[in-house]
C-alpha positions as CSV (number, residue, x, y, z in Angstrom):
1,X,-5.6,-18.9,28.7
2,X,-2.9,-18.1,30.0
3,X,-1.6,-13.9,31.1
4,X,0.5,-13.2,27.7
5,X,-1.6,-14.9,25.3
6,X,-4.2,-13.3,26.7
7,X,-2.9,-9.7,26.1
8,X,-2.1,-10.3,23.0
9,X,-5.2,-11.3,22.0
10,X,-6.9,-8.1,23.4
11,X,-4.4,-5.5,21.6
12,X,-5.6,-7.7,18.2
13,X,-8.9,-7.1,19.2
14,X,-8.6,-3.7,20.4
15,X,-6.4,-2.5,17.4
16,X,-9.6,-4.2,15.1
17,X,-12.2,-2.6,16.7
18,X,-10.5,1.0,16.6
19,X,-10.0,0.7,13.1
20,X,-13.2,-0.4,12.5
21,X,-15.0,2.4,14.4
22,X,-12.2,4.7,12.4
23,X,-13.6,3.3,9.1
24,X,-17.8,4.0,10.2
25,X,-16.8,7.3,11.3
26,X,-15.5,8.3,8.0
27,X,-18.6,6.8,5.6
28,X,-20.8,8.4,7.7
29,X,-19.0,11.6,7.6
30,X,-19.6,11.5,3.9
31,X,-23.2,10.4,3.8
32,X,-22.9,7.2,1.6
33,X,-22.4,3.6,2.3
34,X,-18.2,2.4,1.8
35,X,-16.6,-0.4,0.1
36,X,-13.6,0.7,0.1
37,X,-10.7,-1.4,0.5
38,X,-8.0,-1.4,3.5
39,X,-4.3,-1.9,2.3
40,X,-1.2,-3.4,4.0
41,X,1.9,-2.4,2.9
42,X,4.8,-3.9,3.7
43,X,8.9,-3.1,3.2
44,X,10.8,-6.2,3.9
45,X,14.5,-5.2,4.1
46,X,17.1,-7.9,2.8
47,X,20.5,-8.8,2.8
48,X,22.2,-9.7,-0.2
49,X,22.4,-13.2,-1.7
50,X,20.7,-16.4,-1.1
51,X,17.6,-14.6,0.8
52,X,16.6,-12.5,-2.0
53,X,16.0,-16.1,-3.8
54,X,14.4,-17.2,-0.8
55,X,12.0,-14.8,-0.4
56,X,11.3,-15.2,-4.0
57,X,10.5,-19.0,-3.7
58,X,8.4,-17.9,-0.5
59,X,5.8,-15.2,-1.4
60,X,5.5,-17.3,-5.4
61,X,5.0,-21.1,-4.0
62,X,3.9,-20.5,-0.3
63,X,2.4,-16.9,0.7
64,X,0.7,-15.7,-2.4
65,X,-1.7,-18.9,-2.7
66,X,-2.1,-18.9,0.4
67,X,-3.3,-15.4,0.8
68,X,-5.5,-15.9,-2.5
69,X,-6.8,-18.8,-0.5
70,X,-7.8,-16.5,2.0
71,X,-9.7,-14.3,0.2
72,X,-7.1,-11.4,-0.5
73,X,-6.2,-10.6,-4.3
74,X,-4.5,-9.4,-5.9
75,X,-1.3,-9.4,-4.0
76,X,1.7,-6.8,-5.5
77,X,5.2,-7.8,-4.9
78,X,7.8,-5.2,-6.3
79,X,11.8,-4.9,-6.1
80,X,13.5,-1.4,-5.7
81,X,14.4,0.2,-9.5
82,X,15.5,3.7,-8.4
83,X,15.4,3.9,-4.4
84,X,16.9,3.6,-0.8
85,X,17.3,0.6,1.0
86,X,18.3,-2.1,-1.6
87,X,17.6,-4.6,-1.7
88,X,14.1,-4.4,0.3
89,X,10.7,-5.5,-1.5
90,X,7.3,-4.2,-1.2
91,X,4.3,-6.4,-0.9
92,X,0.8,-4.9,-1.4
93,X,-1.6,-6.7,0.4
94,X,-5.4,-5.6,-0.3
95,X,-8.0,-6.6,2.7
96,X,-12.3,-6.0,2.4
97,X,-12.8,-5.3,5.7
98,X,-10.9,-4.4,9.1
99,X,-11.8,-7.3,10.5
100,X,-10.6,-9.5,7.4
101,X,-7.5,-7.5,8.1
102,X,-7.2,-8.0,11.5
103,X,-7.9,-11.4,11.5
104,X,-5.2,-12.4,7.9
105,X,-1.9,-13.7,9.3
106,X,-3.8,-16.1,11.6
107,X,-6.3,-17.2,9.0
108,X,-2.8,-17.9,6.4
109,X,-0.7,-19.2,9.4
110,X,-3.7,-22.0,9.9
111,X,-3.1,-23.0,6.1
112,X,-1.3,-26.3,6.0
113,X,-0.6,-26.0,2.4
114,X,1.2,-22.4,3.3
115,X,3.2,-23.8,6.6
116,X,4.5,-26.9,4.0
117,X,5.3,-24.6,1.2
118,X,7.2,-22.0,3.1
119,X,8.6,-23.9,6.0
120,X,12.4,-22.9,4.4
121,X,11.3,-19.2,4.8
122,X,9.0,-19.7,7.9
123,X,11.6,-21.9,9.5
124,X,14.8,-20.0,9.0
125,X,17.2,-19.9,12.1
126,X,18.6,-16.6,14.0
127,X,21.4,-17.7,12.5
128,X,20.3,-17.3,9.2
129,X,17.3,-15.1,9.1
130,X,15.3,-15.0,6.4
131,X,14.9,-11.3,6.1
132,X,16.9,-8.3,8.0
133,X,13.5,-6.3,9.3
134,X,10.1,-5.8,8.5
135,X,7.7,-2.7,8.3
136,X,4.4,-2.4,7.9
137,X,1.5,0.2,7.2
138,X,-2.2,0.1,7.2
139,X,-4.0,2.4,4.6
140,X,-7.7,2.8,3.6
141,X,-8.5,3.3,0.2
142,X,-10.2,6.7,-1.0
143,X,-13.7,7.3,-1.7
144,X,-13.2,8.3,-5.3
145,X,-10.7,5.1,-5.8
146,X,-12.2,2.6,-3.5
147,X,-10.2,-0.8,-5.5
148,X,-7.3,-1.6,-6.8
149,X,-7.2,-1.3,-10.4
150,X,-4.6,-3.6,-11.8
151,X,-3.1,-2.5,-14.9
152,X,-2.6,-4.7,-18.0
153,X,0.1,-7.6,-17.1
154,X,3.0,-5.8,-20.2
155,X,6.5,-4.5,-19.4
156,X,5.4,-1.5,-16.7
157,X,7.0,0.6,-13.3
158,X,5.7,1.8,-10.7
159,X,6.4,5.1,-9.2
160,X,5.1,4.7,-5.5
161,X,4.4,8.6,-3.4
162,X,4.1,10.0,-0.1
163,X,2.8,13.2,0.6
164,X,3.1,14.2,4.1
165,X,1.2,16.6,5.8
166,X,1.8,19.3,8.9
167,X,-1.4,18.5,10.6
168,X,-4.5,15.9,10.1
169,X,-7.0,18.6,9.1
170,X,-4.3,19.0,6.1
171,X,-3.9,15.7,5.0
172,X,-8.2,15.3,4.9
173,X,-7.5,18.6,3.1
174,X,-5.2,16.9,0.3
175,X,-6.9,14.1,0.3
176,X,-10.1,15.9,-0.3
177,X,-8.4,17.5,-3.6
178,X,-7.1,13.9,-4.7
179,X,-11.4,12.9,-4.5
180,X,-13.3,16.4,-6.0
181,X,-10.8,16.9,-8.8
182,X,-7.0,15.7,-9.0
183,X,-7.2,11.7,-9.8
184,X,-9.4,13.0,-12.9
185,X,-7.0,15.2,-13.6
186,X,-4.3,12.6,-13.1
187,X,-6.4,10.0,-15.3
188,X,-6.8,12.1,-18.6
189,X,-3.2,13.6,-18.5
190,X,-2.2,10.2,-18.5
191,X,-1.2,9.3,-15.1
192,X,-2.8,5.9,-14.6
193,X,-3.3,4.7,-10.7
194,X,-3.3,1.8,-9.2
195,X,-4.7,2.8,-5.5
196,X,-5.0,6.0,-3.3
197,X,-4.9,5.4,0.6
198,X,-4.6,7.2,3.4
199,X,-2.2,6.0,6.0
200,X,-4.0,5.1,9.1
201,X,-0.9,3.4,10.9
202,X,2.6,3.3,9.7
203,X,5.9,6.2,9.9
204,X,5.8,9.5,9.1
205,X,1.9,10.6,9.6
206,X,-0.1,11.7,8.6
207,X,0.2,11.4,5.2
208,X,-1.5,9.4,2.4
209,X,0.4,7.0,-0.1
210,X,-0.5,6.5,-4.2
211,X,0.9,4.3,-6.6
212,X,1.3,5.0,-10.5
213,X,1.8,3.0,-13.5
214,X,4.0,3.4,-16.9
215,X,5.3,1.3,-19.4
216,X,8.8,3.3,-19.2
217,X,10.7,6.4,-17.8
218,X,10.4,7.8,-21.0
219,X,6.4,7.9,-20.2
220,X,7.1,8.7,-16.8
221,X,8.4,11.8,-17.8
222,X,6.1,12.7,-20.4
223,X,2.8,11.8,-18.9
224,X,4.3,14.1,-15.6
225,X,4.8,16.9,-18.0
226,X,1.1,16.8,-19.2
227,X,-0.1,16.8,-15.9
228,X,2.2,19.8,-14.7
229,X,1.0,22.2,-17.6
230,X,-2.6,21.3,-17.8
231,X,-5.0,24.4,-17.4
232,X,-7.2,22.7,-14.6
233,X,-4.0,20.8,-12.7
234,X,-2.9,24.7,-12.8
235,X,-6.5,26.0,-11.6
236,X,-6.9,23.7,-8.6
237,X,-3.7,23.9,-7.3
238,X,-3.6,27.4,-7.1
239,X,-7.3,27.4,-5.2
240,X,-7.1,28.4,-1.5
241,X,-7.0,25.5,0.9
242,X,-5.6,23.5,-2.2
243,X,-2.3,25.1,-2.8
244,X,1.1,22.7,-2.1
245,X,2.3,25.2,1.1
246,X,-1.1,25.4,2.7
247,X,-1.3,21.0,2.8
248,X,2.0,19.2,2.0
249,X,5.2,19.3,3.7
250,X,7.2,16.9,2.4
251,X,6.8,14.6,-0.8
252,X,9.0,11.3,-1.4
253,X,8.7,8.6,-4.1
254,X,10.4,5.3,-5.2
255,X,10.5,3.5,-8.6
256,X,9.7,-0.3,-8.2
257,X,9.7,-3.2,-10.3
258,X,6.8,-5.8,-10.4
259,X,8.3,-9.5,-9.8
260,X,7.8,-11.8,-12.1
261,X,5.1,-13.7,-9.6
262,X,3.1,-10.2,-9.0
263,X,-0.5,-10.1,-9.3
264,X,-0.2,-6.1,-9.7
C-alpha cells in the first residue's frame, strides 16, 4: 500500500472509531440502549446556470438511488427560499451507524450503476466544475427524536436552526431541554420536526441543528406565535439552567425548499 493511501486510510479509520466511541459514551451516559440515527449535512455552493441543472440531473438519476441502494433513506435535497449563499443546496443524508457513515462514499463510489449515471457530474473538468465548494457536518440525532420523521409529501418549507452555544456543558444543557420538555412543547403548539441533532463535526460548535416543517409562511408565523405564548414554553424557559442567556449565544435559521426529487 503505498505511504499516502495509507494515511488516508488511517484518518478514515481513526475519525470512525472516535465517533463511534463518542456515540457509546453518550448511551451509556443515559442508561439505555441507542438507535439513534447519525446525519450528514451537506451545503453545496453553486454558480449560476447550467450547474444548478446539473446537479439536479445528478442527486435525481445518479446519487439518490444509489445512496438508497446503499441502505441510506430517505435522502432530503432542499434549494435556499429565504437565505444566504444562493444558489447553494442542502442534502440531508441519514446514516444507522458510525461505521455505515464512515464507510458511505466508498460503498456509493463502488456502485457502477451510480459512476454511469453521474459520470457528467462526477466527471466535470477544473474547467468547468460542477459545483463552487462543498461543506459538510456530522450530527447525531437526539434521544427523544432518534429518526427522521418525514412529513406528508403536500406543498411544505422548511425552516432549518442553529443554536449555538458558549461552552459544551451548555449545549448538553440545551439539548437536555429540547429532550425533558421543549420538542413536546414544540409538537402540540404546532411546530412539527423533522430531526434534532447535535453537531459533532462541522463550523461554528458547539451547537445543535433542527429542522421544522409548514405548509406556508402564513403557518410559519402562526404556529411560532403559539409556541412563544404558551404557559409551559413560558415556564421552562424561564427555569434556571434553561433560560436563553445562561445556554444560547447565537441563533440562525434558513428557509429551504424541498426539490421536486426529495425524499424529505
Amino acid at each position: 500500500m503505498k505511504r499516502r493511501d495509507f494515511l488516508k486510510s488511517s484518518v478514515a479509520i481513526a475519525s470512525a472509531a472516535a465517533t463511534t466511541e463518542l456515540l457509546a459514551a453518550e448511551s451509556a451516559e443515559s442508561g439505555r440502549s441507542t438507535a439513534r440515527e447519525f446525519y450528514e449535512l451537506r451545503k453545496y455552493h453553486l454558480r449560476r446556470g447550467p450547474t444548478q441543472k446539473r446537479f439536479d440531473d445528478f442527486y435525481r438519476e445518479a446519487a439518490i438511488p444509489a445512496m438508497n441502494r446503499a441502505g441510506m433513506t430517505p435522502i432530503g435535497v432542499f434549494s435556499i427560499m429565504t437565505g444566504p449563499d444562493s444558489p447553494t443546496l442542502y442534502v440531508l443524508l441519514p446514516h444507522k451507524s458510525a461505521e455505515a457513515f464512515a464507510s458511505s462514499n466508498e460503498r456509493v463510489r463502488a456502485d457502477a450503476d451510480y459512476q454511469k449515471a453521474g459520470a457528467e457530474f462526477i466527471n466535470a473538468p477544473a474547467t468547468d466544475p460542477s459545483y463552487v465548494r462543498v461543506e459538510s457536518s456530522l450530527l447525531l440525532a437526539f434521544e427523544n427524536m432518534p429518526k427522521i420523521e418525514v412529513p406528508a409529501k403536500k406543498t411544505r418549507m422548511f425552516e432549518l436552526r442553529t443554536y449555538e452555544s458558549h461552552s459544551k456543558k451548555a449545549n448538553k444543557k440545551k439539548i437536555e431541554m429540547f429532550n425533558t420538555g421543549e420538542i413536546a412543547v414544540f409538537r402540540r403548539t404546532g411546530l412539527t420536526p423533522v430531526f434534532f441533532g447535535e453537531t459533532l463535526v462541522g463550523p461554528k460548535m458547539p451547537n445543535l441543528t433542527y429542522m421544522l416543517v409548514f405548509e406556508n409562511m402564513a403557518e410559519h408565523d402562526k404556529n411560532w406565535g403559539q409556541f412563544g405564548s404558551d404557559a409551559e414554553w413560558k415556564k421552562l424557559s424561564t427555569t434556571p439552567g434553561y433560560t436563553d442567556v445562561e445556554i444560547v449565544s447565537n441563533i440562525s435559521n434558513v428557509f429551504l425548499r424541498p426539490t421536486g426529487y426529495s425524499q424529505v
